[in-house]
C-alpha positions in Angstrom: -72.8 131.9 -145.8 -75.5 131.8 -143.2 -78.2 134.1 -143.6 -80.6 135.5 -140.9 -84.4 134.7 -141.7 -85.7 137.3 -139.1 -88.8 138.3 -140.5 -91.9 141.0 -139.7 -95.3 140.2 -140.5 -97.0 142.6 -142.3 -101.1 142.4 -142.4 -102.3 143.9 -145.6 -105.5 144.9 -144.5 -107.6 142.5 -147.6 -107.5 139.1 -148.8 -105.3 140.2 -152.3 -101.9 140.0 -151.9 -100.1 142.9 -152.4 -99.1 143.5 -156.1 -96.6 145.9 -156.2 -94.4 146.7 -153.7 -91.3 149.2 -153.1 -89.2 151.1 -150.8 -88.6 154.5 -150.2 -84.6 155.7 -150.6 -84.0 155.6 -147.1 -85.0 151.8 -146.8 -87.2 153.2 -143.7 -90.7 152.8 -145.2 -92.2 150.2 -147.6 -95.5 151.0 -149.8 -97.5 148.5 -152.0 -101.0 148.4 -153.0 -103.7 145.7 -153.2 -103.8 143.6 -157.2 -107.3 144.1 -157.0 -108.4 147.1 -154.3 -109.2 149.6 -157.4 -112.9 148.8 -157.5 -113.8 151.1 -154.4 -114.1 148.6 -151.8 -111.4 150.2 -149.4 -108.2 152.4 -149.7 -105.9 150.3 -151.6 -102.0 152.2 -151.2 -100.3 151.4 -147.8 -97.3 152.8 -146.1 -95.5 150.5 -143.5 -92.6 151.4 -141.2 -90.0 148.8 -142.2 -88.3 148.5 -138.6 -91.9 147.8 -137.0 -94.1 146.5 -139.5 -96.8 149.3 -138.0 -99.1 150.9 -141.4 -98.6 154.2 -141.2 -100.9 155.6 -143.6 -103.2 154.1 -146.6 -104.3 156.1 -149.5 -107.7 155.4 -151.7 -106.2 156.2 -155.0 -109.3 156.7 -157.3 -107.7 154.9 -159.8 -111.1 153.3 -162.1 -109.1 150.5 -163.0 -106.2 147.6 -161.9 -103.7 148.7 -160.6 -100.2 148.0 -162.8 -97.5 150.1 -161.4 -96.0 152.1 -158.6 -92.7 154.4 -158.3 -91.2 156.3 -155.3 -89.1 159.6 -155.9 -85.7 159.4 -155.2 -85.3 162.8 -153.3 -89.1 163.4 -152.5 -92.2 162.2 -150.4 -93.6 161.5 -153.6 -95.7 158.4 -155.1 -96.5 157.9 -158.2 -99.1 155.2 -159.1 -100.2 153.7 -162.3 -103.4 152.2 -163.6 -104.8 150.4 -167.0 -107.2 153.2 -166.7 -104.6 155.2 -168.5 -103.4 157.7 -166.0 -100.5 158.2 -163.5 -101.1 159.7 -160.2 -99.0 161.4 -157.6 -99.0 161.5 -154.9 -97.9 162.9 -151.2 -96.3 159.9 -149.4 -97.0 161.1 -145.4 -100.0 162.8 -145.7 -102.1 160.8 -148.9 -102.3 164.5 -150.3 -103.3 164.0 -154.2 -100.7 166.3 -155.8 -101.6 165.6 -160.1 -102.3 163.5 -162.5 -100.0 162.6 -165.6 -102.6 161.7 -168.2 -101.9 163.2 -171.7 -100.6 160.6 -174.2 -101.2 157.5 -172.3 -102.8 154.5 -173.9 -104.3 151.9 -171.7 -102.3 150.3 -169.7 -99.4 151.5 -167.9 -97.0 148.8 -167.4 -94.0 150.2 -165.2 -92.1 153.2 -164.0 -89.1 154.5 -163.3 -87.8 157.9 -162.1 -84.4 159.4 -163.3 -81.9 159.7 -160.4 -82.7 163.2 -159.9 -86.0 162.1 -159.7 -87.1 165.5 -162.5 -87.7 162.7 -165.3 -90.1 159.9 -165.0 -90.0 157.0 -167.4 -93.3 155.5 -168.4 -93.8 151.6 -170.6 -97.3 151.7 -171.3 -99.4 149.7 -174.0 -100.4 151.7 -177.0 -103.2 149.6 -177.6 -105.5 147.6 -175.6 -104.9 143.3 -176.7 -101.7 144.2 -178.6 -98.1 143.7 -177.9 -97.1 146.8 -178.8 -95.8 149.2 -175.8 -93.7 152.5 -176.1 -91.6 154.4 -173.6 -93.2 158.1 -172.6 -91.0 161.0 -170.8 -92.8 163.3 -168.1 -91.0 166.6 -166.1 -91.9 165.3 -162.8 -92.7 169.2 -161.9 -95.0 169.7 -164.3 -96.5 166.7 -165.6 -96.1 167.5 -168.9 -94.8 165.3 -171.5 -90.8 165.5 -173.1 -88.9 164.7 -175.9 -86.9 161.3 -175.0 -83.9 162.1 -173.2 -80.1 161.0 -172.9 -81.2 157.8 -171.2 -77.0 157.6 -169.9 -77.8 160.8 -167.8 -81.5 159.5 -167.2 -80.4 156.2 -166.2 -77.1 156.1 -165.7 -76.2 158.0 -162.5 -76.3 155.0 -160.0 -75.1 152.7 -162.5 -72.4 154.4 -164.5 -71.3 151.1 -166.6 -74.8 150.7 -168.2 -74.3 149.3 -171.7 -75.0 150.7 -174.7 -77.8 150.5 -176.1 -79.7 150.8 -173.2 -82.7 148.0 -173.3 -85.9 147.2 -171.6 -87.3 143.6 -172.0 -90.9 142.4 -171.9 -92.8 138.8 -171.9 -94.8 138.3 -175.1 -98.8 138.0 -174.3 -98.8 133.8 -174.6 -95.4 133.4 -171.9 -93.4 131.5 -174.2 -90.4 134.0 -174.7 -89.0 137.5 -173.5 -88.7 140.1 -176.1 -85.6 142.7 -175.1 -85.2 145.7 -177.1 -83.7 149.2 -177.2 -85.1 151.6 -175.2 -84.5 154.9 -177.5 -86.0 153.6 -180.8 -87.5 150.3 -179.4 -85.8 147.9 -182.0 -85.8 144.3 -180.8 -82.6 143.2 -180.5 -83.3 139.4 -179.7 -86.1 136.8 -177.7 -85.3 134.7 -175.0 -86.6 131.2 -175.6 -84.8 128.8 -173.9 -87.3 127.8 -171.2 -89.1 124.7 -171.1 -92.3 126.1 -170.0 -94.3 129.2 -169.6 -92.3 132.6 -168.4 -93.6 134.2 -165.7 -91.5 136.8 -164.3 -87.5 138.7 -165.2 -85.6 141.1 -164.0 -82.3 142.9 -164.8 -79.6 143.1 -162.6 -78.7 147.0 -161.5 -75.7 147.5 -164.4 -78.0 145.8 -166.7 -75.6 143.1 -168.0 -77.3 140.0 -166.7 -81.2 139.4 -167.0 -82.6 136.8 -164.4 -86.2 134.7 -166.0 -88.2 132.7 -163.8 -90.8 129.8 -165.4 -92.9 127.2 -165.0 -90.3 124.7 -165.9 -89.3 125.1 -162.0 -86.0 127.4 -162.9 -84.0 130.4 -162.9 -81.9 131.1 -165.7 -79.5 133.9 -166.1 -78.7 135.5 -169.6 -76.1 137.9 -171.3 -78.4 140.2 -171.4 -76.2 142.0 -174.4 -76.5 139.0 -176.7 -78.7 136.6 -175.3 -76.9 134.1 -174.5 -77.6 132.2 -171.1 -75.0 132.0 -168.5 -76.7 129.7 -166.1 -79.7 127.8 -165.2 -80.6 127.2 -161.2 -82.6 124.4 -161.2 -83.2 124.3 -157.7 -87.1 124.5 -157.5 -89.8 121.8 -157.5 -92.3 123.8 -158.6 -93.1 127.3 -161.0 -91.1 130.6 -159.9 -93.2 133.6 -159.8 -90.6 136.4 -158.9 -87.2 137.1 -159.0 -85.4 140.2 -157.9 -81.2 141.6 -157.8 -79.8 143.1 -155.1 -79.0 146.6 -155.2 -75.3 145.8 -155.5 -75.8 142.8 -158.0 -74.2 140.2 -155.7 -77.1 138.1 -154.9 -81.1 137.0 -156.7 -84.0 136.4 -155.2 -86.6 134.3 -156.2 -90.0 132.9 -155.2 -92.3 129.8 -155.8 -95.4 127.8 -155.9 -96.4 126.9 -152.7 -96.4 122.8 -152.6 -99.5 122.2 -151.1 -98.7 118.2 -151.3 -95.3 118.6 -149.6 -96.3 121.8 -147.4 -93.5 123.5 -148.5 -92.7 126.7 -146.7 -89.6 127.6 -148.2 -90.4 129.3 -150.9 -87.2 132.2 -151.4 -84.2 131.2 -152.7 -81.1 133.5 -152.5 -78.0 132.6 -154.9 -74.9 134.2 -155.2 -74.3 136.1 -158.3 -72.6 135.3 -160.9 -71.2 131.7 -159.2 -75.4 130.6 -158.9 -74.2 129.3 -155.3 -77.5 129.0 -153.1 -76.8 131.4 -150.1 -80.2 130.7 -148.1 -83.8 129.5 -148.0 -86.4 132.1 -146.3 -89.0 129.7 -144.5 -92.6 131.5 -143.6 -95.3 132.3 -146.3 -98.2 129.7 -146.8 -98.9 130.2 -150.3 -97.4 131.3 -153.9 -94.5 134.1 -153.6 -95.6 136.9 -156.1 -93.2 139.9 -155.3 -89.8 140.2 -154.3 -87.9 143.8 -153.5 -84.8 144.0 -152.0 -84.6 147.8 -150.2 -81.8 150.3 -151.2 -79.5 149.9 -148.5 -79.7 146.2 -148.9 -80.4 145.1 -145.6 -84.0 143.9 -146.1 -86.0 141.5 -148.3 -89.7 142.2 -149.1 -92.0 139.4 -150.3 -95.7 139.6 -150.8 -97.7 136.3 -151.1 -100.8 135.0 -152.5 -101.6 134.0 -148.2 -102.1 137.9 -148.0 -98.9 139.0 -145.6 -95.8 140.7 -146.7 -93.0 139.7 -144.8 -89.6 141.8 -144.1 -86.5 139.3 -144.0 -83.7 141.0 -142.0 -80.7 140.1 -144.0 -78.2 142.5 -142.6 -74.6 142.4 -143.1 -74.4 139.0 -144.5 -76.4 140.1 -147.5 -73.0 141.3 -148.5 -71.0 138.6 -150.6 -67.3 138.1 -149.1 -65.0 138.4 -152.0 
């Protein structure tokens, strides 16, 4: 199934790729901010119009320390960033207007999060203490910033996704890369490790019902796992070198995933798309010059987004024949 490899290039504005990455509901605008901007040197959250690659506004944050996460409201022109300085900020998307800070009960490190489908609950994995493993799940009333009891996670989560499992579960690499830990989300019991890579993990992801968890490593493949036992469904060895990002499509039907530039080969062709759950490879994307980092596929499914250690983003245009034929 041919795919189109129409990209945009996207300047960043700094010599740091672009560490986080997402796009807003309506697939028209993309924001990310720089790994390593927080220090003061310049303002460090962009907004690009997807259809023109054109920045349309950058934000300084004020954050005091690395950036480590970033999540867009469903329904509102709202950004929320977060920082191993222990606070979440949010923000107004068009105009860069700070709104509030979400600070109370935060340890250091705020890992990732995630907004409830009504976008009134935000979901918060941050590290309870700084050089331990440890990491729990906060709640937040997105209208008042202050902190809630956990939840029904099936009405939190479960909205666009109605056949999540049960127990819900989050997964995390352990500090050393040699396994994923995946556990339950309401009382954060681990429930199994992934170990069955041949090399340091770098990167996972779930698939949008949350069945199937994709693992990239430095043993040059993809795997795919039950990701309600642990048992693994499928390896793609199809790379020569370490995958650094993998990412689902919003409908499940197709992974992403990015690699190690080969400097001795000069390798361009560094994204992979499969078909899921066959592993058939759909594509290659040809175009960045260095090591893929991030990889988000936009809500209406038409667009790829990958950010590279050459400092561009690129916008694929996959259009229609993202869509798998049955």
């Amino acid at each position: 199934m041919p795919v189109t490899s129409k990209y945009v290039q996207i300047i960043t504005g700094s010599t740091n790729f672009t560490g986080h990455l997402a796009f807003s509901p309506d697939s028209k605008t993309l924001i990310g901010f720089d790994w390593r901007s927080w220090r003061g040197e310049n303002e460090d959250l962009h907004v690009w119009d997807t259809a023109t690659g054109k920045r349309l506004q950058s934000i300084y944050t004020k954050h005091t320390d690395q950036h480590e996460a970033l999540a867009i409201s469903p329904h509102r022109d709202i950004v929320l960033t977060g920082s191993w300085d222990g606070t979440i900020h949010q923000w107004e998307m068009a105009t860069g207007t700070y709104l509030s800070t979400f600070a109370t009960g935060h340890g250091r490190g705020t890992r990732t999060l995630a907004f409830s489908e009504d976008g009134q609950t935000l979901i918060s994995d941050t590290r309870v203490r700084w050089g331990h493993e440890d990491h729990q799940h906060l709640f937040w009333d997105t209208t008042t910033g202050v902190q809630i009891s956990a939840p029904d996670l099936k009405e939190v989560l479960g909205k666009r996704s109605r056949n999540l499992p049960n127990p819900i579960i989050t997964a995390k690499i352990d500090k050393d890369y040699k396994y994923i830990q995946v556990q339950e989300v309401a009382t954060g019991r681990e429930m199994y490790r992934i170990t069955g890579h041949k090399g340091d993990i770098w990167t996972f992801a779930f698939s949008p019902d949350r069945k199937i968890l994709a693992s990239g490593s430095e043993d040059a493949t993809v795997r795919l796992w039950d990701a309600i036992t642990g048992n693994e469904i499928l390896t793609l060895p199809t790379y020569t070198n370490e995958v650094f990002a993998v990412a689902f499509s919003p409908d499940g039907k197709i992974l992403a995933g990015g690699s190690v530039y080969d400097s001795q080969l000069g390798r361009s062709d560094l994204i992979r798309l499969w078909e899921i759950p066959s592993g058939r490879i759909l594509t290659t994307l040809t175009g960045h010059t260095s090591t893929v980092r991030v990889l988000r596929f936009s809500p209406d499914g038409k667009t790829l987004a990958s950010s590279s250690d050459d400092g561009t983003i690129l916008l694929w245009d996959l259009g229609k024949s993202l869509q798998v034929e049955k």
